[in-house]
Every structure is written in structure tokens, then in C-alpha cells.
C-alpha positions, -999 to 999 in steps of 0.1 A, spaced: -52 347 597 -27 375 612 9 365 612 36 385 628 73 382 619 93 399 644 132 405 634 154 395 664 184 385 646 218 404 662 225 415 628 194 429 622 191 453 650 211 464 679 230 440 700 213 419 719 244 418 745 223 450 760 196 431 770 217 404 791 224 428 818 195 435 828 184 428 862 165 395 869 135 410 873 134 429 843 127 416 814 139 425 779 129 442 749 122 409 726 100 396 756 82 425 760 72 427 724 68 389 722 42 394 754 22 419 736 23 405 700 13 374 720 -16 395 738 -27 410 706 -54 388 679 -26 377 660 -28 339 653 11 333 654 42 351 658 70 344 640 103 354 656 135 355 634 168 347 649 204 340 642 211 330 674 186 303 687 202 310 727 176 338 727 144 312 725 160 301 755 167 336 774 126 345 765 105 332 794 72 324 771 55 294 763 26 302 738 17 276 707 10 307 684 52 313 690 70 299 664 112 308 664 128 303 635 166 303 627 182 326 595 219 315 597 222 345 568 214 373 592 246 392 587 238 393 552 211 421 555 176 427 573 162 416 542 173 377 548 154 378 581 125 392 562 124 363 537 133 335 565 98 350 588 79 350 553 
């Protein structure tokens, strides 16, 4: 089985508040690595989050897409890691 744990928490990486202005028909950075994770063999991909408004910005709907929600973000990367594990 190939898992995939992508780190989308706002504390883990740049501020998501970039991606909101992006026109409508441009998508963002999460969903365009979501879409090719997604595209790839991998069996599920796990997508870490402190902010669970981002599942709902991310236009996909894919069974192997599992969000998950690490209210620790802010206290390091490595909290995100443990939450996707």
C-alpha cells in the first residue's frame, strides 16, 4: 500500500491566505498537488490541516482522500507529521 501525507497545515508552510486570491479559474497550490498525488498509484492521500475550511476551498472528491485535522499545528511541522502518520 502507498500512503501519502501531505502537510497543509498554515503553520506548517506558508500562508495559505496567498492562495485565496487567486482567480476563479485558477486553482491553488494544495489542489494541484492533491490532483497529482491523486493521479499518481498511491492508494490514499492523507492531507494534514489545522484549518479544516481548506477541505472545503479544494474542489476534489476522491475516496483515496482522507483530511485530517492537527489542532497542534503551530507547535512545529513535526505535529503534522505525527497526526498524517
Amino acid at each position: 500500500m502507498i500512503s501519502v501525507v501531505v502537510l497543509a497545515a498554515r503553520h506548517s508552510r506558508q500562508p495559505a491566505d496567498q492562495n485565496r486570491s487567486l482567480p476563479p479559474e485558477e486553482t491553488s497550490v494544495l489542489q494541484q498537488i492533491l490532483e497529482n498525488l491523486l493521479a499518481s498509484d498511491a492508494d490514499e492521500v492523507i492531507c494534514v490541516t489545522d484549518d479544516l475550511g481548506a477541505a472545503r476551498e479544494i474542489k476534489l472528491s476522491d475516496s483515496r482522500l482522507i483530511w485530517h485535522f492537527n489542532p497542534i499545528a503551530m507547535h512545529g511541522q513535526s505535529t503534522s507529521v505525527v497526526a498524517g502518520l
